[in-house]
TITOR-688923 format. One record per residue: residue in three letters; y, x, z of N, C-alpha, C, O, CB in turn. Coordinates in steps of 0.2 Angstrom, whole numbers, plus 5000, padded with zeros to 4 digits. Glycine has a CB too. Example, Ala and Ser with C-alpha at 12.3 -4.5 7.8 and 13.67 -1.06 7.14 Angstrom:
BEGIN
ALA497250665039497850625039498450665039498350715042497850575045
SER498950645035499550685036500050645039500650675040499750705029
END
This chain:
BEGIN
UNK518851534770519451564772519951554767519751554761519351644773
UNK520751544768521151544764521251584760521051634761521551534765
UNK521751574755521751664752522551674755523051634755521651694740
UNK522351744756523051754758523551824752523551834746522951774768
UNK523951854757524251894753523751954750523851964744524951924757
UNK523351994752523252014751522252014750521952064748523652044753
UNK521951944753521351954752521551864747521951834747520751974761
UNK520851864742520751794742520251744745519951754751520651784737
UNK520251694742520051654746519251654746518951684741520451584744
UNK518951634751518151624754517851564754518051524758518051654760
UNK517251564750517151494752516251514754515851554751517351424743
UNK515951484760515351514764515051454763515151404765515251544771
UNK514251494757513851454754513451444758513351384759513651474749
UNK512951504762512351514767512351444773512651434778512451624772
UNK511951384769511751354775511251364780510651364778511551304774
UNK511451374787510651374791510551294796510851234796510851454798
UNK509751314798509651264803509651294809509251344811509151234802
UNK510151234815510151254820509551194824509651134823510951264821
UNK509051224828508451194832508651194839508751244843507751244831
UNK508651134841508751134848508051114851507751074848509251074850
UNK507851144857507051124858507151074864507651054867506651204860
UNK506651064866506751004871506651024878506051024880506250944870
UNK506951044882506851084890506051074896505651034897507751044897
UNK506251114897505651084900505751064910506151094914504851164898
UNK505351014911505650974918505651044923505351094922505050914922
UNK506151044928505751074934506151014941506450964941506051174934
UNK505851054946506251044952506951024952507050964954506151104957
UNK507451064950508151054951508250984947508750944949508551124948
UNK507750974941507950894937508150834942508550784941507250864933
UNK507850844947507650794951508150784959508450824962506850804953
UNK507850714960508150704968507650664971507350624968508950664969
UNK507450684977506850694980507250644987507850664989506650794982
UNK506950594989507050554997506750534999506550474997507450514998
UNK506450535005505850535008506050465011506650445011505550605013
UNK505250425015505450375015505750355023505750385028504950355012
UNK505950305023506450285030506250295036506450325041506550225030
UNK505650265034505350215042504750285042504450285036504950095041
UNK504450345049504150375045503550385053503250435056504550445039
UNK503750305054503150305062502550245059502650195056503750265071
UNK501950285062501650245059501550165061501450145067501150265059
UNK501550125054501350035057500850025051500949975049502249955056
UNK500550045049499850025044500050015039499649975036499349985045
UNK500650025037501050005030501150075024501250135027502049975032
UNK501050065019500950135016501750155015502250115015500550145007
UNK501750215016502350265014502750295008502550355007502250295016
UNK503350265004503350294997503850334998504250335003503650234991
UNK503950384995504450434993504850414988504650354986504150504991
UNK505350434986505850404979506050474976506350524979506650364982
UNK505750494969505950544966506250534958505950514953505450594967
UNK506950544961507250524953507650564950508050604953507650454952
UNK507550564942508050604937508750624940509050574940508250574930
UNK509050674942509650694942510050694934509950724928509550774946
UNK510450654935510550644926511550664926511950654922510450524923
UNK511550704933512250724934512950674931513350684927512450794930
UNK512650624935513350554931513250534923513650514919514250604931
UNK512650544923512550524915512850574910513050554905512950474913
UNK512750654912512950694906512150704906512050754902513550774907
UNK511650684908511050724905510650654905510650604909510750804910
UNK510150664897509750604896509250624894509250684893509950564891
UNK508550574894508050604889507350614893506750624891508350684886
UNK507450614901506850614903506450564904506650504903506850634908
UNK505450584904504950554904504950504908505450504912504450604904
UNK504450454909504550434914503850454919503350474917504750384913
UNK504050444928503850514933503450454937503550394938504650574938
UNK502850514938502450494942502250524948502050584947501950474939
UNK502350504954502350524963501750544966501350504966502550454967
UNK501750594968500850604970500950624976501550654977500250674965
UNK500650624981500450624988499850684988499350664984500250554992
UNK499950744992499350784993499250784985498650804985498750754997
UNK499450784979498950784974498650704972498350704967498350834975
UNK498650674975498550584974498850524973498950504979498250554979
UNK498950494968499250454964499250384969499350324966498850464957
UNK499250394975499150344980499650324987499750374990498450354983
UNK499950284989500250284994500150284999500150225002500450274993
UNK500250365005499950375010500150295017500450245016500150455011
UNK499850325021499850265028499450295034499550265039499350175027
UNK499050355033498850365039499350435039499750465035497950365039
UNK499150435048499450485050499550575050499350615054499250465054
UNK499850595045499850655043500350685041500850655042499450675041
UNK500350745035501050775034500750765026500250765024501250855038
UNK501350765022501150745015501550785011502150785012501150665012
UNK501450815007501650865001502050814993501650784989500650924997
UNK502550814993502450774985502450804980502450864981502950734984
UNK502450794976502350814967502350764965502250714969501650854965
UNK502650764956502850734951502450764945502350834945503650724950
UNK502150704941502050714934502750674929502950614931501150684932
UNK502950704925503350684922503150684912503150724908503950734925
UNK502950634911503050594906503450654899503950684901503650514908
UNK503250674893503650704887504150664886503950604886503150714880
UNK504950674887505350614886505750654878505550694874506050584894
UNK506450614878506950624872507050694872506950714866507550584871
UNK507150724877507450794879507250814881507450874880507750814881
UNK506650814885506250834889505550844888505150794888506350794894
UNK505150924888504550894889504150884894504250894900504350914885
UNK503650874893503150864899503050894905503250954904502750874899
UNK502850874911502750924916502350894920502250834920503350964919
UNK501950944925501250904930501550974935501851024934499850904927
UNK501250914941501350964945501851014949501751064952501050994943
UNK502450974949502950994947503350964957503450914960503150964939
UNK503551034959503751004968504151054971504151114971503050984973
UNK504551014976504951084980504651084985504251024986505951084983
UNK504551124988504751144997504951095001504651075006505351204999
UNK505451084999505851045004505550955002505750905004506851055002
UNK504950944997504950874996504350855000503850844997504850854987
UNK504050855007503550825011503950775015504550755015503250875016
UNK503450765018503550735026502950705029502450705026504050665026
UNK503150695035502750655040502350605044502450605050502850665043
UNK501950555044501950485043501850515054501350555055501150435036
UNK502050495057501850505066501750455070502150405070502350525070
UNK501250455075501150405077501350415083501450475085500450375076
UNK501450345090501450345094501050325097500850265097501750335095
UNK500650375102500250355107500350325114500850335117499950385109
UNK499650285114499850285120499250285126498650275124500450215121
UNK499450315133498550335135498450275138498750235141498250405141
UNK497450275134497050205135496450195138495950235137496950165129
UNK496450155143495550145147495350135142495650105138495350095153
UNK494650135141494050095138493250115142493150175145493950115129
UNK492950065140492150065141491850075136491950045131491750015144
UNK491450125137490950145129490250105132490050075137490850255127
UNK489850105126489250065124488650075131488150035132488850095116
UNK488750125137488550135141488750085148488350075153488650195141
UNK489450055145489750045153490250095155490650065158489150035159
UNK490250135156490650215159491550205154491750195148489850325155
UNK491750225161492550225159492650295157492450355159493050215166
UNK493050255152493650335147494150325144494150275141493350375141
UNK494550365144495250385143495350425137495050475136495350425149
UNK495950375132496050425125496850415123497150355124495350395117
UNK496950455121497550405118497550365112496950375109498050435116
UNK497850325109497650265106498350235102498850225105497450215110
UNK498350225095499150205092499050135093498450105091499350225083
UNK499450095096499450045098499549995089499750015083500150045105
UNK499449915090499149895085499749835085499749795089498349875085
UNK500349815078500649785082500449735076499949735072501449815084
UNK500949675077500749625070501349635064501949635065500649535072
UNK500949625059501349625052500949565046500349545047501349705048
UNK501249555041501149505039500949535032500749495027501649455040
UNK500949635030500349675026499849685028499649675034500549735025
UNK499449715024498649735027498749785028499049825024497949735023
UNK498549815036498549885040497949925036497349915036498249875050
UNK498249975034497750045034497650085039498150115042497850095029
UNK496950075041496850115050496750175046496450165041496050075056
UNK496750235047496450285051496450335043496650305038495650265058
UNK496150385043496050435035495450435034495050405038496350515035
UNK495250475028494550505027494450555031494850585034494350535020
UNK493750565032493550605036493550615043493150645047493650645035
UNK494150565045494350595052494350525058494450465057495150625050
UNK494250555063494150485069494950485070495350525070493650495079
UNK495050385073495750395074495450325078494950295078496450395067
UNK496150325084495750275090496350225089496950255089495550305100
UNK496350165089496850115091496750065096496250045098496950085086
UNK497350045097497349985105497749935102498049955097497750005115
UNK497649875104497749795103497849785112497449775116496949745098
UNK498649785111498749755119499049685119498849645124499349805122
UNK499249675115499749575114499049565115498549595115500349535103
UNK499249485116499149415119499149375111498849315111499849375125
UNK499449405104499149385099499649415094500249405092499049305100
UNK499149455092499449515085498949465078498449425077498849645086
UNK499449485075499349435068499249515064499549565065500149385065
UNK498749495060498649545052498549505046498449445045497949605052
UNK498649515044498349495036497649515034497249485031498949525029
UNK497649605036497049605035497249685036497849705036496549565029
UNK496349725038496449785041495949815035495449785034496149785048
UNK496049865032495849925030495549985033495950035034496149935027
UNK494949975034494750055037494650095033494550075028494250065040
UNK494650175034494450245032494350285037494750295041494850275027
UNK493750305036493550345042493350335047493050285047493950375044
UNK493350375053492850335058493350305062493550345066492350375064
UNK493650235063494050165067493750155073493150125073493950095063
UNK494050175079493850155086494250125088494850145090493750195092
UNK494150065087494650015090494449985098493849965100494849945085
UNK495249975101495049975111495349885108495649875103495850035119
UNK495149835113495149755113495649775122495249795126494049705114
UNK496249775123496449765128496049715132495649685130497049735127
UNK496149715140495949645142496549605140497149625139495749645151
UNK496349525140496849495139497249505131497649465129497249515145
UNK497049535128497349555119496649505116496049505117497249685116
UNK497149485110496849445105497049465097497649455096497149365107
UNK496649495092496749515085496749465081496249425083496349565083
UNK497149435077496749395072497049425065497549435063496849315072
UNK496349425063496349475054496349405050495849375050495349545052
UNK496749385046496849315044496249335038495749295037497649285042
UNK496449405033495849405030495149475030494849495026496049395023
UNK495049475034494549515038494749575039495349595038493849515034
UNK494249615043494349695042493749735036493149725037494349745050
UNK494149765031493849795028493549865031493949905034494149795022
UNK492749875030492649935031492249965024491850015024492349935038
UNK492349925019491949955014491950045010491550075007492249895010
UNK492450065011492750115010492150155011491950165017493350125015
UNK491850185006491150265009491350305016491950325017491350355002
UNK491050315019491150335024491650325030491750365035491250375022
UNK491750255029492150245034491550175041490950155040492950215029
UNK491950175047491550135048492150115056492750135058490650185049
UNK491750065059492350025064491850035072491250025073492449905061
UNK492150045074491750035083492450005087493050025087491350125087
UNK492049945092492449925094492449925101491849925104492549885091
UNK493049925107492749925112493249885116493849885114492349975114
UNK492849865122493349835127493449875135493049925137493149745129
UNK493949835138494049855145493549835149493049805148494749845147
UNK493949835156493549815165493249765163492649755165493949785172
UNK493749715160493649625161493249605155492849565155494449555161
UNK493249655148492949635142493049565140492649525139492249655143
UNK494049555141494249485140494549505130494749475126494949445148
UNK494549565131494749585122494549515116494049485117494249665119
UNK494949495112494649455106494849485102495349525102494949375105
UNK494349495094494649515087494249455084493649435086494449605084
UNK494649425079494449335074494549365068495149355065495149255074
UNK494049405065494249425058493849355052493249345053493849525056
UNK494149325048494249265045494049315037494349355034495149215048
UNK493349275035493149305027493349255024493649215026492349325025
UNK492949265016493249195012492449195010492049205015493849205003
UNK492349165003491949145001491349185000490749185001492249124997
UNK491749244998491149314992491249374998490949414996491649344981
UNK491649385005491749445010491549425015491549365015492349465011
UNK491249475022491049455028491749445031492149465027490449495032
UNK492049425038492649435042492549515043493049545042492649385049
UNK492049545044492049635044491549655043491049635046492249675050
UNK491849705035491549715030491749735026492049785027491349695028
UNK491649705018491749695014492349665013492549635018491449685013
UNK492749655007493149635005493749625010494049675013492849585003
UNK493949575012494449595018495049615016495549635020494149665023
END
């Protein structure tokens, strides 16, 4: 303080320390966008969750990791999925697990469509069935635990290759030809493939192994 007319002057010795701590993540940090395409084609499904850094007034976050259901994996079969982030201790920021809105799910949905088949008896039945289209990723058929039925109607669906989980009933159209360029895997615990055809039992599936995998099975 200056001195003035009637006081004098002040000079303030007392240094303190001022501690900034480092915030801790939450929901609001973030921006949350689920993914585009959210009908099922045997392609996994990513969500996008990133630092809200409000135009670059805020720095310092960890870097974030995306969990599905709790699983650090990227879903493909058909269901509804919860996201959550683990976020990394950053410059400003510290850590956090587990960390998710309300509003951060979504849906992966299939379309059916109703299908004849013959089962191992000969005897006609009726299911619906997500039709099987071609892509040039490997299809993840169906989830854990659960039966999921698919049809192969084209005259010639291309895969790269098929991944099973779970119990896989695949329908052979009459007239439908599959070719799994590198097999169908059914290695997965508990998963397993049954296959079946129509009237004419003119269905084809060509699952193509390598060296060290069967065409369905293993590796794949």
């Amino acid at each position: 303080v200056a001195e003035g007319d009637n006081y004098n002057a002040f000079v303030a010795t007392k240094v303190g320390t001022l501690t900034i701590n480092k915030a801790l993540p939450t929901a609001d940090n973030f921006i949350y966008i689920a993914p585009e395409n959210l009908t099922w084609d045997g392609n996994p499904k990513s969500a996008i969750v990133t630092f809200n850094d409000q135009s670059g007034k805020l720095t310092g976050m960890g870097n974030i990791t995306v969990e599905y259901n709790g699983v650090n994996a990227l879903p493909s079969a058909v269901s509804k999925y919860s996201v959550s982030i683990n976020v990394d201790e950053g410059t400003n920021y510290n850590a956090g697990s587990s960390i998710y809105d309300d509003s951060w799910n979504f849906t992966i949905q299939a379309v059916f469509v109703p299908t004849n088949y013959l089962d191992e008896n000969g005897e006609s039945h009726n299911v619906d069935a997500i039709p099987i289209s071609s892509t040039s990723s490997p299809v993840f058929l169906g989830a854990t635990n659960e039966t999921t039925w698919f049809v192969v109607n084209g005259a010639d669906v291309q895969l790269a290759s098929g991944i099973c989980s779970g119990d896989i009933r695949l329908i052979l159209a009459d007239g439908a030809k599959l070719t799994a360029t590198y097999g169908v895997n059914v290695s997965k615990e508990g998963s397993s493939l049954t296959i079946y055809g129509q009237a004419e039992q003119s269905g084809q599936l060509i699952a193509t192994g390598d060296l060290s995998s069967a065409g369905i099975g293993g590796g794949g």
